[in-house]
N, CA, C and O atoms as a Tripos MOL2 file, in Angstrom:
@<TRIPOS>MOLECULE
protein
  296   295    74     0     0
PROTEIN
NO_CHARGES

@<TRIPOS>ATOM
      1 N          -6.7510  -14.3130    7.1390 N.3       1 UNK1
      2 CA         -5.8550  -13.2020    7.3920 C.3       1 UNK1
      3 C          -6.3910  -11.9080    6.8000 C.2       1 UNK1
      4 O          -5.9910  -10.8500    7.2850 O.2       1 UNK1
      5 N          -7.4270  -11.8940    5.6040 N.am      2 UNK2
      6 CA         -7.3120  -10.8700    4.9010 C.3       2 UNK2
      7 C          -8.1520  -10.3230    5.6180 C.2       2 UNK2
      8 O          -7.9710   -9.1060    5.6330 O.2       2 UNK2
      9 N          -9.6230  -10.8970    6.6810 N.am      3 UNK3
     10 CA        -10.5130  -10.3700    6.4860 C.3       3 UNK3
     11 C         -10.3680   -9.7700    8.0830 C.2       3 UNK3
     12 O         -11.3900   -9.3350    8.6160 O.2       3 UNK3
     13 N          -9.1710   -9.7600    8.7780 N.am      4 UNK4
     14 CA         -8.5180   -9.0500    9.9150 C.3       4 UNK4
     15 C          -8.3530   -7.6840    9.5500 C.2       4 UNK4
     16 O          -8.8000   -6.7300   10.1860 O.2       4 UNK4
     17 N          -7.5810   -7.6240    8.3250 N.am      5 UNK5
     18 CA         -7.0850   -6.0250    8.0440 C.3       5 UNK5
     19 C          -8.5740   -5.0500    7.3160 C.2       5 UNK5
     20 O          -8.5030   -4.1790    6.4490 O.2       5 UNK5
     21 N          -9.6010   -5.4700    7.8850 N.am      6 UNK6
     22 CA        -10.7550   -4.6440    7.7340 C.3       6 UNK6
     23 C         -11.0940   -4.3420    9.8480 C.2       6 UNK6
     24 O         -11.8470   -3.4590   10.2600 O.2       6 UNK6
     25 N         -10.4750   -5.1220   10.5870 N.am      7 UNK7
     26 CA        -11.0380   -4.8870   11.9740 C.3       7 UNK7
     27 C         -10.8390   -3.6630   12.4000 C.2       7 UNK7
     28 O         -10.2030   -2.7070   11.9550 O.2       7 UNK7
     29 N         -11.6380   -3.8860   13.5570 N.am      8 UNK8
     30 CA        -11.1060   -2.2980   14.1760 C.3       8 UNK8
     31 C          -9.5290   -1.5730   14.5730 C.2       8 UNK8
     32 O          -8.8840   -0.5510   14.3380 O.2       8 UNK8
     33 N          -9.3690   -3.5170   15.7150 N.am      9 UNK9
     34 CA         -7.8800   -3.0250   16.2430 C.3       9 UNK9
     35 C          -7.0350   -3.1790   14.9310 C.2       9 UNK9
     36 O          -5.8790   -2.9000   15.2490 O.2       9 UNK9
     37 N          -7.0700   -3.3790   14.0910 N.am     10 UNK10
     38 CA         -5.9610   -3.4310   12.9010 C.3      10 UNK10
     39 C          -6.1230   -1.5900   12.2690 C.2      10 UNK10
     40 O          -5.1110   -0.9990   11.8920 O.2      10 UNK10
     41 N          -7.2480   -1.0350   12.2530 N.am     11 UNK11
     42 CA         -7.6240    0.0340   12.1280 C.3      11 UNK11
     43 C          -6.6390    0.9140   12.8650 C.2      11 UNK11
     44 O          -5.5940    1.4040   12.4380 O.2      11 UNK11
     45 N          -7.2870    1.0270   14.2670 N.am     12 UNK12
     46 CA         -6.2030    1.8010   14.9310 C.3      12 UNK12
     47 C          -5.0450    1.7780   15.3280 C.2      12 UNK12
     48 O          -4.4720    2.6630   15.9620 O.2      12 UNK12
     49 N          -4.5590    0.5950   14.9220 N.am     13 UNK13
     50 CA         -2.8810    0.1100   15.3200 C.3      13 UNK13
     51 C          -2.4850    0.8160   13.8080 C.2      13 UNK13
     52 O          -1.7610    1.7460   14.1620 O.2      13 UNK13
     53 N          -2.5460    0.8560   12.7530 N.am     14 UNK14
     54 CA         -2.3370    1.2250   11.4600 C.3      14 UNK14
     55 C          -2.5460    3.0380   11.7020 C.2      14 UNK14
     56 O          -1.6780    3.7780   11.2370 O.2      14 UNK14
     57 N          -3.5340    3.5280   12.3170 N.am     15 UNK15
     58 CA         -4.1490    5.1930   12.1680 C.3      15 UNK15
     59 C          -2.8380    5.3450   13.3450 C.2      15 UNK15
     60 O          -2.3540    6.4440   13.0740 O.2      15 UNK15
     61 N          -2.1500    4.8300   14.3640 N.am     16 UNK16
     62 CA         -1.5500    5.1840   15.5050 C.3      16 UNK16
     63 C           0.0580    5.4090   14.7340 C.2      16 UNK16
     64 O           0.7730    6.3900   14.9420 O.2      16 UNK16
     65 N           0.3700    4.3610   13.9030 N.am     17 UNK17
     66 CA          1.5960    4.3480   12.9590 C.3      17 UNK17
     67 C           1.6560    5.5680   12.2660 C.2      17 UNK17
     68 O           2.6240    6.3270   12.2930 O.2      17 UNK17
     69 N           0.6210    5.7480   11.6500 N.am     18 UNK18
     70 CA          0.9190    6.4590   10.5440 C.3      18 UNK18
     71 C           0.7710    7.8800   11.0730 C.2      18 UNK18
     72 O           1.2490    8.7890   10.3960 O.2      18 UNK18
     73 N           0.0970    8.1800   12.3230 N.am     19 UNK19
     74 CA         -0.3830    9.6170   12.5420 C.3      19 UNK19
     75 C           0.4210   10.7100   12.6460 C.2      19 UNK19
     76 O          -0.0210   11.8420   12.4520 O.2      19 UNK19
     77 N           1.6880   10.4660   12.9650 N.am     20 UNK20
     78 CA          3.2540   11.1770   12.5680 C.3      20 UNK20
     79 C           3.6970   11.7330   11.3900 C.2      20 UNK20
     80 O           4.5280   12.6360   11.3000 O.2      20 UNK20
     81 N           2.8490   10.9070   10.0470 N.am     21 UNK21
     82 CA          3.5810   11.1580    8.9520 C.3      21 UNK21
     83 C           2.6640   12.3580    8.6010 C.2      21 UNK21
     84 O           1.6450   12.8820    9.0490 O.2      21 UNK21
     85 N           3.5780   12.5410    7.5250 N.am     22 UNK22
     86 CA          3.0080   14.4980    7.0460 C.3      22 UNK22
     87 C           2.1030   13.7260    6.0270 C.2      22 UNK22
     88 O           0.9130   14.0440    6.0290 O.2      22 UNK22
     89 N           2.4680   12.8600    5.2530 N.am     23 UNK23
     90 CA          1.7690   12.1790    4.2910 C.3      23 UNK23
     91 C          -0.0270   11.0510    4.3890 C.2      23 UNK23
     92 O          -0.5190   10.6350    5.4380 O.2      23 UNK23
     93 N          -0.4530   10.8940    3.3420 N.am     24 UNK24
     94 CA         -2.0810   10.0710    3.4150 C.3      24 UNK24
     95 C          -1.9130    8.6280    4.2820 C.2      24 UNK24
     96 O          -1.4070    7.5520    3.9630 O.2      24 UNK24
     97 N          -2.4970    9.0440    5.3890 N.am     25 UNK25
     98 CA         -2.4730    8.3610    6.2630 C.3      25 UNK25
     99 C          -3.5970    7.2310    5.6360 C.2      25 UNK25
    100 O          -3.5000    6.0080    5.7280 O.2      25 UNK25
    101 N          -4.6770    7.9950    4.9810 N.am     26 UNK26
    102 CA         -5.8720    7.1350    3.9790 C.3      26 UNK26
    103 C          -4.6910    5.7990    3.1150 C.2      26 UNK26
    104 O          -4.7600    4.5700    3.1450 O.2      26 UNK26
    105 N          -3.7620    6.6640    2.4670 N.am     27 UNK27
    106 CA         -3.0640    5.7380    1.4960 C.3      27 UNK27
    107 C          -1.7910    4.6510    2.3440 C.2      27 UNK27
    108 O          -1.2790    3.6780    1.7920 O.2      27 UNK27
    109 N          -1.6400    4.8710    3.0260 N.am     28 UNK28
    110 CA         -0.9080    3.8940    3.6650 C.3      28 UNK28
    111 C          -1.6390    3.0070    4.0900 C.2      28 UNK28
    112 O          -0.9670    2.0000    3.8660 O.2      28 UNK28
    113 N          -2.6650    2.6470    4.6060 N.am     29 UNK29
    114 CA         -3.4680    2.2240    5.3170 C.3      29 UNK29
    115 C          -3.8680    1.0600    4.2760 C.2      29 UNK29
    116 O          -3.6600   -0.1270    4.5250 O.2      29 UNK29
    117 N          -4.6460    1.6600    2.7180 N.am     30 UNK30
    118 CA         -4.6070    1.3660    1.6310 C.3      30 UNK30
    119 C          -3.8240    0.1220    1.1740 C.2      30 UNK30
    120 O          -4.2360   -1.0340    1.0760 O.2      30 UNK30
    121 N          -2.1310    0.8100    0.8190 N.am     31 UNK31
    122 CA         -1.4750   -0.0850    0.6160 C.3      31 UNK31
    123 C          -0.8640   -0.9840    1.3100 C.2      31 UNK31
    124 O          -0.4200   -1.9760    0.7320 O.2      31 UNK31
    125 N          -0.7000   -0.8110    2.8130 N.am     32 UNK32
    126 CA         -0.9110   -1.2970    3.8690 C.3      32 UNK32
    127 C          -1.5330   -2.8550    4.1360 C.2      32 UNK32
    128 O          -0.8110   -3.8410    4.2840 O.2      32 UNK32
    129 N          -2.7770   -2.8760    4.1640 N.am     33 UNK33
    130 CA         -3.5510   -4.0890    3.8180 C.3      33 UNK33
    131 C          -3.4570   -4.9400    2.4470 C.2      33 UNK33
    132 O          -3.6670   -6.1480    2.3390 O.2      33 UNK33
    133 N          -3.0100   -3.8260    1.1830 N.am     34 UNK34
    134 CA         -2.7190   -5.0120   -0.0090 C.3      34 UNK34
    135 C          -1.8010   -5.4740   -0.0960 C.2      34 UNK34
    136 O          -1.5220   -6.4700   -0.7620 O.2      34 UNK34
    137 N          -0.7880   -4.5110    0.9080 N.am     35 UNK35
    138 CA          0.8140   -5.6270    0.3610 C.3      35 UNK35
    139 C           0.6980   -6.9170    1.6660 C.2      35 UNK35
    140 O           1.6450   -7.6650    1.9090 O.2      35 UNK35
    141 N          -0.7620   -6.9890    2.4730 N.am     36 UNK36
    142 CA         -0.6650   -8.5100    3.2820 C.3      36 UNK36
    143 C          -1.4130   -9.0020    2.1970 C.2      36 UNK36
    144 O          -1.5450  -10.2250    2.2470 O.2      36 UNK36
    145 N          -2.0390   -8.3610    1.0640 N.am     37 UNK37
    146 CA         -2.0360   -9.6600    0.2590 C.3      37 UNK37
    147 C          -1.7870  -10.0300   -0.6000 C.2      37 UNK37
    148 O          -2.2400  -11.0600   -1.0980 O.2      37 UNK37
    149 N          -0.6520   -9.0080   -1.2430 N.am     38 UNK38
    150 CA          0.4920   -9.7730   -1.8570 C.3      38 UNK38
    151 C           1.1790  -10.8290   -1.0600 C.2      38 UNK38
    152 O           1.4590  -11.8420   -1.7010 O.2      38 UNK38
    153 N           1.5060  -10.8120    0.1780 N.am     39 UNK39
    154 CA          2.2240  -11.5290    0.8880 C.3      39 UNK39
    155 C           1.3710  -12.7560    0.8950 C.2      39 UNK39
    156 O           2.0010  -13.8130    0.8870 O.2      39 UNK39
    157 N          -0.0500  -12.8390    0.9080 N.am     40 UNK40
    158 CA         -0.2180  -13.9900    1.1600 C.3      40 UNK40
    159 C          -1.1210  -14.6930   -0.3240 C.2      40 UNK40
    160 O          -2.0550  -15.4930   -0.3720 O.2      40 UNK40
    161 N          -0.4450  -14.0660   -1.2860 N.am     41 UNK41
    162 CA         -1.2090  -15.0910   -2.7530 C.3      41 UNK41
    163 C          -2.7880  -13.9560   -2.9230 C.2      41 UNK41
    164 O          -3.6260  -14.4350   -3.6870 O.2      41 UNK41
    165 N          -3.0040  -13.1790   -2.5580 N.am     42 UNK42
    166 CA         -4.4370  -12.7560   -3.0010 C.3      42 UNK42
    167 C          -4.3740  -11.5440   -4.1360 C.2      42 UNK42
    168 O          -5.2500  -11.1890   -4.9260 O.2      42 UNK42
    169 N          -2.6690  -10.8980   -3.8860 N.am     43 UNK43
    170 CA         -2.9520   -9.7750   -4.8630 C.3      43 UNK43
    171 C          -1.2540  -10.0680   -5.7450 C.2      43 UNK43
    172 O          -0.3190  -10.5110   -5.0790 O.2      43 UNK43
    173 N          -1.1050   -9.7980   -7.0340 N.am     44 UNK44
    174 CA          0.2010   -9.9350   -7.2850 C.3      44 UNK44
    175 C           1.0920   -8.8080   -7.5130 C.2      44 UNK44
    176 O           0.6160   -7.7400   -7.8970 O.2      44 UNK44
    177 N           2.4570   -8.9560   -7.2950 N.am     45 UNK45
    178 CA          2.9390   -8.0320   -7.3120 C.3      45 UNK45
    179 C           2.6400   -6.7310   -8.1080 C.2      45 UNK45
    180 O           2.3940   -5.5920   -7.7110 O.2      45 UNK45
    181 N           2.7540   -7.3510   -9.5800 N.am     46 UNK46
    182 CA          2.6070   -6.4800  -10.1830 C.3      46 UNK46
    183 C           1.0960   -5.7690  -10.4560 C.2      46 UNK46
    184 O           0.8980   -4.8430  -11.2430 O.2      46 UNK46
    185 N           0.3720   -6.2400   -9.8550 N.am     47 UNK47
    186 CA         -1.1030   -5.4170   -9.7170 C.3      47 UNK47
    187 C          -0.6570   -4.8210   -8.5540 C.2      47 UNK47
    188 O          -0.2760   -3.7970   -9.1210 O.2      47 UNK47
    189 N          -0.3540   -4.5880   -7.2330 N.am     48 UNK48
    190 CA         -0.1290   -3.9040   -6.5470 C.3      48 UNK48
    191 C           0.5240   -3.0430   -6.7020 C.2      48 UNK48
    192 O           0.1340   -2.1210   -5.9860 O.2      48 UNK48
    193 N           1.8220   -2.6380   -7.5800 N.am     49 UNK49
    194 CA          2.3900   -1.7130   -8.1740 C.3      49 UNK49
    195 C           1.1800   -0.9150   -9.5300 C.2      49 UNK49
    196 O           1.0000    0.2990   -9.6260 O.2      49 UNK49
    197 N           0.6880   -1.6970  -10.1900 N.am     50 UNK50
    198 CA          0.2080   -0.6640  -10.8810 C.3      50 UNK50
    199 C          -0.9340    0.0390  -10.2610 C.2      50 UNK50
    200 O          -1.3510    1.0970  -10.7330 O.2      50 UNK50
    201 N          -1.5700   -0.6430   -8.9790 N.am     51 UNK51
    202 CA         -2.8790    0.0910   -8.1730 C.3      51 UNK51
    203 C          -2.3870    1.6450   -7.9910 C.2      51 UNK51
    204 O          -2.8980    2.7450   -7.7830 O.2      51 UNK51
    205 N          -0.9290    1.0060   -8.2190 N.am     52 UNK52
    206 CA         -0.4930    2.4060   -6.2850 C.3      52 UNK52
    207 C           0.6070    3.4100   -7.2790 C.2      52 UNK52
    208 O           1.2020    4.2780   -6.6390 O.2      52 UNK52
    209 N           0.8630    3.3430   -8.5940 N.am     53 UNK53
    210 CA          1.4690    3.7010   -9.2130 C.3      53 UNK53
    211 C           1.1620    5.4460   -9.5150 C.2      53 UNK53
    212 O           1.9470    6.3760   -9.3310 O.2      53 UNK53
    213 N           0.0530    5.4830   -9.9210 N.am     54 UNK54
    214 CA         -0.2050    6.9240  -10.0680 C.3      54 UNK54
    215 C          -0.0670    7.5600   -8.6080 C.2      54 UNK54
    216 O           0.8080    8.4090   -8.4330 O.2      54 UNK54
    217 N          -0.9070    7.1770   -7.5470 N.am     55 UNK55
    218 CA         -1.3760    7.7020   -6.3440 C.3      55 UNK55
    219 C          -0.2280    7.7390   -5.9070 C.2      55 UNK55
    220 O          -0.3170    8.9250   -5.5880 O.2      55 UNK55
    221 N           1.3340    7.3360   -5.4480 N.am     56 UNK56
    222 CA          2.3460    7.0790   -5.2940 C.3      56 UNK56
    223 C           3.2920    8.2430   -5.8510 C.2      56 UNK56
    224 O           4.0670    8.9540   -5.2130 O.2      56 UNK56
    225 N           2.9790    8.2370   -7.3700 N.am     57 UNK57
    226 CA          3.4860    9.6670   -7.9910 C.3      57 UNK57
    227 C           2.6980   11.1750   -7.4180 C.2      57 UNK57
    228 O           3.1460   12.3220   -7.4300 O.2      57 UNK57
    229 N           1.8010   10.8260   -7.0870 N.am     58 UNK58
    230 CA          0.8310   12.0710   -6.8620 C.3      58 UNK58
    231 C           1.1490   12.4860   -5.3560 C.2      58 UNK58
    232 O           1.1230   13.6610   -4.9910 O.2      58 UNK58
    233 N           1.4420   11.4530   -4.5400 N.am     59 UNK59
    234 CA          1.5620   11.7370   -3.2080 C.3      59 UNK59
    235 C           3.3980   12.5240   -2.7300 C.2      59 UNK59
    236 O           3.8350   13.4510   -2.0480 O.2      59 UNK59
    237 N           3.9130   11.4540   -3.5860 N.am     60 UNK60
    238 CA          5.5080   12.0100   -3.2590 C.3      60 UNK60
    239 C           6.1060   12.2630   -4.2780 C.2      60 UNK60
    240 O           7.2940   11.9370   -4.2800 O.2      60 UNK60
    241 N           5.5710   12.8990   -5.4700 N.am     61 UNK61
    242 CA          6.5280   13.1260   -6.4200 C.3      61 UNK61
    243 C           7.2510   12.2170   -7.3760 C.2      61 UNK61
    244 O           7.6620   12.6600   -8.4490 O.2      61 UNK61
    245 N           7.4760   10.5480   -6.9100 N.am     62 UNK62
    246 CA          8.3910    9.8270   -7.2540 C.3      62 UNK62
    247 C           7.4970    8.2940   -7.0850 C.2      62 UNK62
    248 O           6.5540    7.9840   -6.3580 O.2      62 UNK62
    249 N           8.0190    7.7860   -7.7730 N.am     63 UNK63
    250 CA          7.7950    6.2150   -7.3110 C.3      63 UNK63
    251 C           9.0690    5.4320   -7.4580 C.2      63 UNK63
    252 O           9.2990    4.9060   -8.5470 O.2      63 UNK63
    253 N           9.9610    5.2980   -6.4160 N.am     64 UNK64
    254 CA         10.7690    4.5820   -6.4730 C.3      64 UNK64
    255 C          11.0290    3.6630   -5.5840 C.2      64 UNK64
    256 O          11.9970    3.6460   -4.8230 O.2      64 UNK64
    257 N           9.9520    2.6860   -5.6860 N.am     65 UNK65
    258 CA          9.5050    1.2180   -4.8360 C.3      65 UNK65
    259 C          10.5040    0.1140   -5.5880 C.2      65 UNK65
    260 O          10.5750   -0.0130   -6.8100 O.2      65 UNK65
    261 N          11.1210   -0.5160   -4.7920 N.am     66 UNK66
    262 CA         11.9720   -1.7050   -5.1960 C.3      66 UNK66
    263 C          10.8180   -2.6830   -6.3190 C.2      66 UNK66
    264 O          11.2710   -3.3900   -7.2180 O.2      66 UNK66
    265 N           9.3300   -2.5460   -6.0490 N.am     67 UNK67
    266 CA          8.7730   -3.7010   -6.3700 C.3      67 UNK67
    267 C           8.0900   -3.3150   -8.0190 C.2      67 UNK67
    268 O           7.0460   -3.7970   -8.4580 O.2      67 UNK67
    269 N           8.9170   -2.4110   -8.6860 N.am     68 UNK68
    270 CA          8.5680   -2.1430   -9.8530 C.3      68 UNK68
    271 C           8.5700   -3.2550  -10.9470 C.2      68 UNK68
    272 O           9.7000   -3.5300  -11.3520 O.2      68 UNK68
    273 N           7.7170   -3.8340  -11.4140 N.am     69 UNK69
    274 CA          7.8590   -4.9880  -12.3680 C.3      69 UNK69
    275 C           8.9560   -4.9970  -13.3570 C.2      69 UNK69
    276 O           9.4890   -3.9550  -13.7390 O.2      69 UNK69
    277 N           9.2680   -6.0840  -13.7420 N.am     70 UNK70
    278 CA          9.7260   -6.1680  -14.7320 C.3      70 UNK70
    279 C           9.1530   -5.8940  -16.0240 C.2      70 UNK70
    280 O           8.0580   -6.4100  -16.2490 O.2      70 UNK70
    281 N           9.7460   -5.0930  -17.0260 N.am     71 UNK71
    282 CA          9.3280   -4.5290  -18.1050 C.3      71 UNK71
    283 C           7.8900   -3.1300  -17.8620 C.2      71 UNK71
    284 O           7.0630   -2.8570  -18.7320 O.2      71 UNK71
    285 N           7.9520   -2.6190  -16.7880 N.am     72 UNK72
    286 CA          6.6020   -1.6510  -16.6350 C.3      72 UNK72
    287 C           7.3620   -0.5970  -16.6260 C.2      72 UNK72
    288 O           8.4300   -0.3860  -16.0510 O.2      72 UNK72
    289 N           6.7270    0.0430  -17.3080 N.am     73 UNK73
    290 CA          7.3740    1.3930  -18.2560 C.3      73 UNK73
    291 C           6.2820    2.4970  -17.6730 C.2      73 UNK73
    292 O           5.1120    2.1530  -17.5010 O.2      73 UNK73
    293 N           6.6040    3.4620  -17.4640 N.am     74 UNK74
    294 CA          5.5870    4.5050  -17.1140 C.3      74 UNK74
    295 C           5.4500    5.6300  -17.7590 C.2      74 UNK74
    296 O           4.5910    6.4400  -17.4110 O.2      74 UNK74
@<TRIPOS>BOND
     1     1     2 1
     2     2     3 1
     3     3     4 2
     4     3     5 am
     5     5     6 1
     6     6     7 1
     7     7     8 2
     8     7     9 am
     9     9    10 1
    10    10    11 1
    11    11    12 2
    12    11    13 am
    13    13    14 1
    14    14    15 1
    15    15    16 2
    16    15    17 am
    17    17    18 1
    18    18    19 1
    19    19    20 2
    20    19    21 am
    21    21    22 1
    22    22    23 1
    23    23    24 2
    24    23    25 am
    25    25    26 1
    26    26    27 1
    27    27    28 2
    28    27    29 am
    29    29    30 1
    30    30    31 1
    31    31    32 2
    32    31    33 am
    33    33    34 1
    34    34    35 1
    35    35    36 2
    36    35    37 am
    37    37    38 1
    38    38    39 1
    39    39    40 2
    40    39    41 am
    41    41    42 1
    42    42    43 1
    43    43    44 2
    44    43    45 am
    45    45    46 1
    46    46    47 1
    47    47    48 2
    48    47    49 am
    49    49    50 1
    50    50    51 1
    51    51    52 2
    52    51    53 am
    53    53    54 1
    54    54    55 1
    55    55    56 2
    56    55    57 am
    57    57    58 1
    58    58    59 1
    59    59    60 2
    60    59    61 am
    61    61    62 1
    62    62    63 1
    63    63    64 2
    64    63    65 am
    65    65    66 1
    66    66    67 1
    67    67    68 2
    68    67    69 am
    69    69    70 1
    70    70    71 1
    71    71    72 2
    72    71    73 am
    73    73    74 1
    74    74    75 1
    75    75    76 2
    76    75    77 am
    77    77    78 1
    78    78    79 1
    79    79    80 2
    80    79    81 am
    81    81    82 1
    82    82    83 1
    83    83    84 2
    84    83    85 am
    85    85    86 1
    86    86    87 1
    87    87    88 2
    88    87    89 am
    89    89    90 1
    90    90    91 1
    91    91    92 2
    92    91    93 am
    93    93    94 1
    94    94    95 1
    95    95    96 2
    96    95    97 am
    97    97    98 1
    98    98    99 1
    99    99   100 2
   100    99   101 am
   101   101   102 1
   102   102   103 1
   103   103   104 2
   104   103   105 am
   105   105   106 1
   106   106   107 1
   107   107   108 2
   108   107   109 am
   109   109   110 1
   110   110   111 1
   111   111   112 2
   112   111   113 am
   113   113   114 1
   114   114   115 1
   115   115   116 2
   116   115   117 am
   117   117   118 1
   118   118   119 1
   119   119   120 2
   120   119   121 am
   121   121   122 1
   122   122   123 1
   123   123   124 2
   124   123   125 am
   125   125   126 1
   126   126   127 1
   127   127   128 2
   128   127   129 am
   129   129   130 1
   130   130   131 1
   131   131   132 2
   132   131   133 am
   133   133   134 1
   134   134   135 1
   135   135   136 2
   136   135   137 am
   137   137   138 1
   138   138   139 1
   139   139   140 2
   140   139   141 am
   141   141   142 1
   142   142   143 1
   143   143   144 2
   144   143   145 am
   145   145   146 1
   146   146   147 1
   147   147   148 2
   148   147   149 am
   149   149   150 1
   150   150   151 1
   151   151   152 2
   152   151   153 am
   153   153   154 1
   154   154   155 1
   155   155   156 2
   156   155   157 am
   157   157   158 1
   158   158   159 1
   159   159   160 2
   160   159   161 am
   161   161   162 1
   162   162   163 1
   163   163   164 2
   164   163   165 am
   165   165   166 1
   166   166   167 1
   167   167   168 2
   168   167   169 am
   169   169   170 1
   170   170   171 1
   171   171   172 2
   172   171   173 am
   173   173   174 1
   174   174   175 1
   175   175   176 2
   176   175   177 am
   177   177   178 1
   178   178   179 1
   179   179   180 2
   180   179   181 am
   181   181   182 1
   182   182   183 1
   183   183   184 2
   184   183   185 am
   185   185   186 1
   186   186   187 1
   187   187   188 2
   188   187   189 am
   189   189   190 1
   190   190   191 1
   191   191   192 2
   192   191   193 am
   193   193   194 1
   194   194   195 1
   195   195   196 2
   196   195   197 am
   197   197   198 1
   198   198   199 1
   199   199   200 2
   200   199   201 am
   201   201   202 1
   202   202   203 1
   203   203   204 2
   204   203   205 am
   205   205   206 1
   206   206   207 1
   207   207   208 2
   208   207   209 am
   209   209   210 1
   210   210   211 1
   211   211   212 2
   212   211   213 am
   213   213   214 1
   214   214   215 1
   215   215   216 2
   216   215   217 am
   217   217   218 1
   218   218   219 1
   219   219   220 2
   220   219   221 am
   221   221   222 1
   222   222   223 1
   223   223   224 2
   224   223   225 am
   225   225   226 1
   226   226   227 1
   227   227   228 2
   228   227   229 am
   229   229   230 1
   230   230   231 1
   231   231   232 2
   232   231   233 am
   233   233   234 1
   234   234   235 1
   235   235   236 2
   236   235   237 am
   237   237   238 1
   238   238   239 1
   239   239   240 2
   240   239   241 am
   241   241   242 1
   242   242   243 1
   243   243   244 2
   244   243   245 am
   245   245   246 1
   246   246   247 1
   247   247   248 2
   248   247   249 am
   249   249   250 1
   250   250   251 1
   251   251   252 2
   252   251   253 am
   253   253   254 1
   254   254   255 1
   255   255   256 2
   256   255   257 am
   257   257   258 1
   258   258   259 1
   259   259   260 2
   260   259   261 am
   261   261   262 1
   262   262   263 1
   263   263   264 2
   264   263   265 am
   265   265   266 1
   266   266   267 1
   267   267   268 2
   268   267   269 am
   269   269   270 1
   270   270   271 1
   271   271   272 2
   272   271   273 am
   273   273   274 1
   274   274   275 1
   275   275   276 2
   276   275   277 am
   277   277   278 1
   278   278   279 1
   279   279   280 2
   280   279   281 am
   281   281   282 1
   282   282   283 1
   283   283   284 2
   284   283   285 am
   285   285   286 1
   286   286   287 1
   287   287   288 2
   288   287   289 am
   289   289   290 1
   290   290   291 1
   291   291   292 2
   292   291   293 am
   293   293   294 1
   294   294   295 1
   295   295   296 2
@<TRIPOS>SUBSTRUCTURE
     1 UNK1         2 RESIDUE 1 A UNK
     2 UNK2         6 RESIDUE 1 A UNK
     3 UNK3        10 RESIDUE 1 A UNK
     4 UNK4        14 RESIDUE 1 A UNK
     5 UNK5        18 RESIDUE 1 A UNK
     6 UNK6        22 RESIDUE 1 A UNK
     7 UNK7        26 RESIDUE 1 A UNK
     8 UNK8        30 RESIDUE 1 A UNK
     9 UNK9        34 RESIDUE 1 A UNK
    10 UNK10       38 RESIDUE 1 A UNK
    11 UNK11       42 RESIDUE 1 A UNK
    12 UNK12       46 RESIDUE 1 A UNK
    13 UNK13       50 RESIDUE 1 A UNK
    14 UNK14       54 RESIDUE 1 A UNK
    15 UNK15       58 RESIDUE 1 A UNK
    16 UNK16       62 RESIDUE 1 A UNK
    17 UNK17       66 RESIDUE 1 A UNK
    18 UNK18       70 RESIDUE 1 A UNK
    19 UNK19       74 RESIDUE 1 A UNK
    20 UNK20       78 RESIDUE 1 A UNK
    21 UNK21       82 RESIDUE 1 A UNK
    22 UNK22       86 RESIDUE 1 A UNK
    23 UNK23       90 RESIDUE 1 A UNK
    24 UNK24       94 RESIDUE 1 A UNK
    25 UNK25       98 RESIDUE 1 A UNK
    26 UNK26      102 RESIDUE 1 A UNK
    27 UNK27      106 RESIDUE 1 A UNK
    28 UNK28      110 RESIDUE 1 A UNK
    29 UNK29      114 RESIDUE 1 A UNK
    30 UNK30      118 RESIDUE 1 A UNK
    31 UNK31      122 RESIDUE 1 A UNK
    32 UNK32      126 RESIDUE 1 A UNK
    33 UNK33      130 RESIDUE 1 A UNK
    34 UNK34      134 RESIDUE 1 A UNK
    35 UNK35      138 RESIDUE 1 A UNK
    36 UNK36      142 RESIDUE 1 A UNK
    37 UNK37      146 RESIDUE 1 A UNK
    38 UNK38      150 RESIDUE 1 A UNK
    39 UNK39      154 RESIDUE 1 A UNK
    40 UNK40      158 RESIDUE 1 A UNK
    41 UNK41      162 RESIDUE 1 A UNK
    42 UNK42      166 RESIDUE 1 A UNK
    43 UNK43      170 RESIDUE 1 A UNK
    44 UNK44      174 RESIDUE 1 A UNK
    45 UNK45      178 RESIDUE 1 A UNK
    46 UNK46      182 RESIDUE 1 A UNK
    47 UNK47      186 RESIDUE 1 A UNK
    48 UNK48      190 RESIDUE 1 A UNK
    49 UNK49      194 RESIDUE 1 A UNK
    50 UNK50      198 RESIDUE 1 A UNK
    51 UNK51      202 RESIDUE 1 A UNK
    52 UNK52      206 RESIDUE 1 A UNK
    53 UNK53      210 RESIDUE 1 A UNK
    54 UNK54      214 RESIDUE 1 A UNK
    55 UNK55      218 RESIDUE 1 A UNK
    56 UNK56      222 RESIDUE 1 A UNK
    57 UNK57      226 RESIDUE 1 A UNK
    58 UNK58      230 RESIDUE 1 A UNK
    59 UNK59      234 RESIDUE 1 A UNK
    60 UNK60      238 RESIDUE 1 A UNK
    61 UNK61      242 RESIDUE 1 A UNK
    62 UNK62      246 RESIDUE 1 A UNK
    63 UNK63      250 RESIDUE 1 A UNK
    64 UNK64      254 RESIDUE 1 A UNK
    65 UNK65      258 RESIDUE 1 A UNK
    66 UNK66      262 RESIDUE 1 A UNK
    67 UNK67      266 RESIDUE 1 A UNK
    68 UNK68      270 RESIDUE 1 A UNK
    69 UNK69      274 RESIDUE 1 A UNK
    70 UNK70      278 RESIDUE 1 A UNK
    71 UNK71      282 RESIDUE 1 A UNK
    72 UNK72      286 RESIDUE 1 A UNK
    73 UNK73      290 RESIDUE 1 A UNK
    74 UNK74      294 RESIDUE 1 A UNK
């Protein structure tokens, strides 16, 4: 599964989604592919929150993702 979200058509089905938003189409894309692998055992939650934690603040001001760990303090 993981080594799909490097293909092309996963590429442009992802660049076609996002091309609307005012926001990093780079960073969606990004977190995009890691939360399939949180979903599937390769990345854990809480490393995926702290990857995307700064870049997240930097992009929108806020990070207020349901998937904030328990006890992670910022």
């Amino acid at each position: 599964m993981a080594r799909r979200l490097d293909d092309e058509d996963w590429e442009q089905s992802a660049e076609e989604i996002l091309a609307e938003s005012t926001h990093s189409t780079e960073l969606g894309k990004q977190m995009g592919r890691d939360a399939v692998r949180v979903s599937i055992g390769e990345m854990s939650e809480a490393d995926f929150h702290e990857k995307y934690h700064d870049v997240v603040l930097e992009e929108f001001g806020v990070d207020d993702r349901p998937t904030k760990p328990e006890g992670f303090d910022e």
